[in-house]
C-alpha positions in Angstrom: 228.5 87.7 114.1 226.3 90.1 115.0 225.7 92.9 112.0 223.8 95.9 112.9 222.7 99.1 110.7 225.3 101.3 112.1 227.7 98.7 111.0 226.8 98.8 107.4 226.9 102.8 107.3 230.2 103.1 108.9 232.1 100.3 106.6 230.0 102.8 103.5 231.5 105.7 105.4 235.1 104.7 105.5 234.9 103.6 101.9 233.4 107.2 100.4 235.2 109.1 102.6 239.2 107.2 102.5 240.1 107.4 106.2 238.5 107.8 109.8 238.7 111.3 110.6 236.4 112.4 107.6 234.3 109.4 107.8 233.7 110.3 112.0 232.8 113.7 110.6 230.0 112.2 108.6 228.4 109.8 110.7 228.7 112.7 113.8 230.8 110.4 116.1 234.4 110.8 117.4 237.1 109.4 115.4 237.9 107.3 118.8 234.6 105.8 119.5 234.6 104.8 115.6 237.9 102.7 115.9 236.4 101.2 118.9 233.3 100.4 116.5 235.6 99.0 113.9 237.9 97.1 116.3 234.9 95.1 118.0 233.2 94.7 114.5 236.9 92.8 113.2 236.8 90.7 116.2 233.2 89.7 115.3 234.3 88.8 112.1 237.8 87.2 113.2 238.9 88.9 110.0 240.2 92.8 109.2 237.9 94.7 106.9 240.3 97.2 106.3 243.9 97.8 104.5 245.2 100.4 107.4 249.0 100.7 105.9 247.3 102.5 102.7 246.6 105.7 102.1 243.6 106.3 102.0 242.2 103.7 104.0 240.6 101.2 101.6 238.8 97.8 102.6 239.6 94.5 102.1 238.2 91.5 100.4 236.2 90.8 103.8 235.2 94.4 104.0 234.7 94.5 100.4 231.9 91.8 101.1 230.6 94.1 103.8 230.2 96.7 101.3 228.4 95.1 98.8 225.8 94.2 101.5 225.6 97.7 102.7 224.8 98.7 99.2 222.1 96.3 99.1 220.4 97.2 102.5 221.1 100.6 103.1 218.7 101.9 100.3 216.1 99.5 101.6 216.3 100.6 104.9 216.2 104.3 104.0 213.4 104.2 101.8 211.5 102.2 104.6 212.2 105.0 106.8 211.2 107.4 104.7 207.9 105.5 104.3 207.3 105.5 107.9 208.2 109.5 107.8 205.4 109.7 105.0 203.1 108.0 107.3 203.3 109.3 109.9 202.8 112.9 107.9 199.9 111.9 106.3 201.5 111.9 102.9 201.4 107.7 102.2 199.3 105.1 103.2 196.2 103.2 102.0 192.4 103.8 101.4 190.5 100.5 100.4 187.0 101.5 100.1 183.6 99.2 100.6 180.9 100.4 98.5 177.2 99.9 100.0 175.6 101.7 97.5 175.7 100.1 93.9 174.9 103.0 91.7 177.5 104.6 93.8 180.3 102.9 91.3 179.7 105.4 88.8 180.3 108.9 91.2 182.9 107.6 93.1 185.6 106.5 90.0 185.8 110.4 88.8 186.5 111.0 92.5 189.3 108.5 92.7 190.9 109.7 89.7 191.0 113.0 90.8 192.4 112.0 94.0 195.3 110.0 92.2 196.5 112.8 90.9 197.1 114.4 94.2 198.0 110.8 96.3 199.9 109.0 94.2 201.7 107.6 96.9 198.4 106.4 99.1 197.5 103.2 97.7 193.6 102.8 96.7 191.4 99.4 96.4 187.7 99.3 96.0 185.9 96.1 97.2 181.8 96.1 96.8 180.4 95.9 100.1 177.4 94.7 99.5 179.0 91.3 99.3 180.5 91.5 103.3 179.5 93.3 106.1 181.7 96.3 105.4 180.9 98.2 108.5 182.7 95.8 110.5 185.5 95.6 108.7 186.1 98.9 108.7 186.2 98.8 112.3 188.7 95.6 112.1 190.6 98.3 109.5 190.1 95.4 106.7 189.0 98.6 105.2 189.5 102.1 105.5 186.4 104.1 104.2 182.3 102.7 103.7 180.4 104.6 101.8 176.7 104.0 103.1 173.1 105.5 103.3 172.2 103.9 106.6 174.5 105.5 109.5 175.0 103.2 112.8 176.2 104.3 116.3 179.4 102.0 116.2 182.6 102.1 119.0 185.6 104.5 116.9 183.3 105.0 113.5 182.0 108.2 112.4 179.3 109.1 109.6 180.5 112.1 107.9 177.6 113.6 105.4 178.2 113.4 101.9 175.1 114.6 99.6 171.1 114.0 99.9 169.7 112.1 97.2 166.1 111.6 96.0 165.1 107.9 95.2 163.0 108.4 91.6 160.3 106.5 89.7 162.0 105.7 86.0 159.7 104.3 83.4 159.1 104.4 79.3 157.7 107.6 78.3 154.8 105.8 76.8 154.2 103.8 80.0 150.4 103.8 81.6 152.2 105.8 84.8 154.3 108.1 83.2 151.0 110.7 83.3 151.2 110.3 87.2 153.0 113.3 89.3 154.0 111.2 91.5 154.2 107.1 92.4 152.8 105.5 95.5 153.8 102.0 96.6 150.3 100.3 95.1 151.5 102.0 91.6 154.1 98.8 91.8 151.7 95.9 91.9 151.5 94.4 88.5 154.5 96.5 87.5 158.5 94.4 86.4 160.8 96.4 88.8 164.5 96.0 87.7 166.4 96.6 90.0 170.5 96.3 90.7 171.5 92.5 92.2 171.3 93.5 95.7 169.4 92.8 98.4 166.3 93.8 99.0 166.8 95.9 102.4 169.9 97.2 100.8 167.1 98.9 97.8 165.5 102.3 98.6 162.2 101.3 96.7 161.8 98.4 98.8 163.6 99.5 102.4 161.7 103.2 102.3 158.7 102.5 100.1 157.7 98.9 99.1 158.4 96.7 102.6 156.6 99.1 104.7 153.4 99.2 102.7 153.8 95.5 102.4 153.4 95.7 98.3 155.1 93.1 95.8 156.0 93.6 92.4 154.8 91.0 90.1 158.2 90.2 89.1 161.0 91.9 90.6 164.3 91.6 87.2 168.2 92.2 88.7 171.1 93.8 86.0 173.9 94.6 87.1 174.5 97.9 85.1 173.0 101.4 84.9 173.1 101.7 81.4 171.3 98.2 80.7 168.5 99.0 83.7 167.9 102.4 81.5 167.4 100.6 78.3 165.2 98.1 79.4 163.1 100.8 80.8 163.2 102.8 77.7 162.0 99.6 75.9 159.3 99.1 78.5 160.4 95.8 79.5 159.8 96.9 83.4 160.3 100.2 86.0 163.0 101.2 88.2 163.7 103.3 91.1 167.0 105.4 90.9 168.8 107.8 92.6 168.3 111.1 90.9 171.7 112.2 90.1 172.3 108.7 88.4 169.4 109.6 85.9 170.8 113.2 85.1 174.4 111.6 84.8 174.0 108.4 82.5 171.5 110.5 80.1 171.2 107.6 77.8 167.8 108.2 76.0 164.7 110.6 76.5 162.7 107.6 75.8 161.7 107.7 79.5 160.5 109.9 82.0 160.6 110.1 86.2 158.9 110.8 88.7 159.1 111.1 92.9 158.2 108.5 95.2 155.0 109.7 97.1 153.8 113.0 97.0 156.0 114.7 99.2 159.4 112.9 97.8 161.5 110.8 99.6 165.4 112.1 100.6 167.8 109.9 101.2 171.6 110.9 102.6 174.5 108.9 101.8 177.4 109.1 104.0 181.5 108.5 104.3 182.1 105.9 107.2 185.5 106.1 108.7 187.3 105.5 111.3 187.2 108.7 114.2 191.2 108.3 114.2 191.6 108.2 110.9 189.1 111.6 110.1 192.2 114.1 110.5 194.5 112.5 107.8 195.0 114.7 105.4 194.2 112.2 102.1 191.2 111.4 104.1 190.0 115.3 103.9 191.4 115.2 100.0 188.7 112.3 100.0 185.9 113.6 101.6 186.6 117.1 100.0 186.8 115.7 96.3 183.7 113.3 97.3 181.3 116.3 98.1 182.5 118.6 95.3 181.9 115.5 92.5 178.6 115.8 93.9 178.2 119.2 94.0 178.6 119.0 90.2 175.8 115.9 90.1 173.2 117.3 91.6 173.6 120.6 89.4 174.4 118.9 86.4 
């Protein structure tokens, strides 16, 4: 027997609406092509679903059976369609997120929680991706948005601009270069840099400053929060090299100082990789929108 959708909604139809004529009215189809839909359907089932001699038309046990099914799929089929309508609007859908910047955790959770509010229905994951190459996945759609400081000319992926950032020296107030206006790279030999647990091209000390003047640390310390980095620091257990904005935000003791990176400062620009098909999405603007404005508020904070 051979069951289709339209099968379902007519038996439903007949049911709710207690005889043909009404029910053809409902599903917009003549009252003639919905016996003929009826008769084949009984000679499927070698069985009548309906009592015809009452009045109104009720079904029997067999279409009874029907019924009960119909009630069961029906709903799951219609709110299935209504997610593909949602799609296909923009309204639903998903945004997994691979983060290549780890200080980045902290500014990106009051953006997600501002765009919950608005996208309840879009569902949102964030995987660190620092541990995968997150650039290619996002072009395999493992993921849907990279947020990254080092832009690459890849097939379907744009970079859109997010905020500039300035890398910054962070030591104890009462630290030997805390009287410096400014750090060089030799300023770090001898020096205990703590640093996040990434690696080292991934750093901007080492990838902008450090690796191109060839300078090691005497002993480079990884922790895994802000917070902890900042209270080493303010116990001069070792430096650090931050992004600006994470200093201003965190604000956990005055017990150290900063300072720029070479006299004329170095910038840095992070950036929103996605997808070029997926840029005109309307929760991917929401995104990007909320994105720039959190860090509006960073950088004047």
């Amino acid at each position: 027997m051979h069951i289709e959708f339209r099968h379902l909604r007519t038996i439903k139809a007949i049911h709710e609406c207690g005889g043909l004529a009404r029910a053809a009215e409902q599903l917009h189809i003549t009252q003639s092509a919905l016996s003929h839909q009826i008769k084949g359907l009984e000679d499927q089932a070698g069985v009548e679903l309906f009592v015809r001699r009452s009045k109104p038309m009720t079904l029997s046990p067999a279409g009874l059976r029907l019924l009960r099914l119909a009630d069961q799929v029906l709903p799951q089929v219609e709110a299935t369609l209504a997610e593909f309508g949602n799609l296909r609007e923009g309204k639903s859908g998903r945004m997994h997120i691979a983060i290549e910047c780890h200080a980045c955790f902290e500014w990106l959770f009051p953006v997600l929680e501002g765009f919950r509010k608005t996208w309840q229905d879009v569902d949102v994951d964030i995987r660190p991706g620092l541990a995968f190459d997150a650039l290619p996945a996002l072009q395999k759609e493992e993921v849907d948005l990279v947020v990254s400081s080092d832009p690459e000319d890849l097939s379907g992926v744009e970079f859109i601009e997010l905020f500039d950032y300035a890398p910054v020296f962070v030591a104890a107030a009462a630290h030997p270069l805390a009287g410096k206006p400014w750090i060089d790279a030799e300023d770090f030999r001898g020096q205990t840099l703590i640093t996040y647990p990434v690696e080292r091209s991934r750093l901007d000390v080492f990838s902008q400053l450090l690796i191109p003047a060839k300078v090691e640390p005497a002993q480079v310390r990884q922790v895994e929060l802000t917070a902890v980095i900042l209270l080493l620091v303010a116990s001069n257990r070792g430096v650090a090299v931050l992004p600006d904005w994470v200093v201003r935000e965190v604000k956990y003791s005055s017990d150290y100082v900063t300072r720029p990176l070479t006299e004329q400062g170095i910038t840095r620009r992070l950036y929103a990789a996605i997808r070029t098909e997926d840029r005109d999405k309307p929760f991917m603007q929401t995104l990007i929108a909320l994105a720039r404005s959190e860090a509006r508020r960073l950088q004047a904070a």
